[in-house]
N, C-alpha and C positions, 0 to 999 in steps of 0.2 A: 477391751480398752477403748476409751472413746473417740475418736478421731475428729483433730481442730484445725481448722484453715486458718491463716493471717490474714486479716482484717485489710480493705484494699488501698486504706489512708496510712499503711503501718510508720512509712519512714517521716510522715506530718507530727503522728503521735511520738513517736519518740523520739525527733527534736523537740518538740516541744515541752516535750516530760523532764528531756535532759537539763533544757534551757530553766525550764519552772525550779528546778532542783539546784542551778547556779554550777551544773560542773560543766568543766570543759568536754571535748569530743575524746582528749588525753583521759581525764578523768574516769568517761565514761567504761573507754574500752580496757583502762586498764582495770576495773571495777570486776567486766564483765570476762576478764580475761582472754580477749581480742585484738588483735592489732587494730591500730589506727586508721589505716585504710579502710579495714571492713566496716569498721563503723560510720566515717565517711561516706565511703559507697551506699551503705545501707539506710544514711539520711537522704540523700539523694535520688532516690528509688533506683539505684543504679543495680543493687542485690538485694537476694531476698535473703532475710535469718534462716539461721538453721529453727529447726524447732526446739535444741537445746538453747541455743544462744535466744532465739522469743521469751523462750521463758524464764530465763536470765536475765533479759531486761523487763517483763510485765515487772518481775521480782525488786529490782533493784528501782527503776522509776517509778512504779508503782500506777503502773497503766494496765490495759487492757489490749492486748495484740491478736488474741487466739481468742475463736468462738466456734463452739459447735459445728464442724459442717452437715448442714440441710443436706436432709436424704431428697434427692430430685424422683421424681415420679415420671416414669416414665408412660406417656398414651400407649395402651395395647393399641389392636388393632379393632378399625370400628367395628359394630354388631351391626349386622344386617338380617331384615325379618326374616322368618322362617317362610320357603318356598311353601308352596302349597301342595301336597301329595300328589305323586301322578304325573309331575312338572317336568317338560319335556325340555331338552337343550335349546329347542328353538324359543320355551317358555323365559330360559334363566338369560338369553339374550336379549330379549328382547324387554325385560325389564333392568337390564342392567344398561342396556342403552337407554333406556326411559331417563334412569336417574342418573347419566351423567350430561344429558340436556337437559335434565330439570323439566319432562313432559308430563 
């Protein structure tokens, strides 16, 4: 299943869809089968949709709310040269103090 975020303008876009469309906030929620408030709230950035009710209204306004969420990549951790065979503890300090003054 693919998993989608709400878009971060969501309650811009759908006043504005609703408004484009000529219905009321009445109109709208009773469309989407929601009370009034929520829908209110929800122009207002005051709540967020469920993910049924987003896609309840992309449907009914005919907007775009939900996009793919980007897989974040997480930094491993960084690679550091390979010591040299033989490399003694006082070796592996004294280059790791090198490279945190940058000498």
């Amino acid at each position: 299943m693919e998993e989608s975020e709400l878009v971060e303008e969501y309650s811009v876009i759908i006043k504005e869809g609703r408004e484009k469309l000529g219905l009321t906030q009445q109109d709208l929620a009773f469309k989407a089968k929601e009370k009034l408030t929520m829908i209110q709230k929800i122009e207002i950035g005051k709540m967020l949709p469920t993910m049924r009710l987003s896609k309840e209204l992309e449907h009914i306004l005919r907007v775009k709310l939900l996009v793919p969420r980007e897989e974040v990549e997480i930094p491993g951790p960084a690679k550091r040269a390979p010591l040299p065979s033989g490399a003694t503890l006082e070796d592996v300090a004294l280059i790791r103090h090198r490279d945190e003054t940058g000498k």
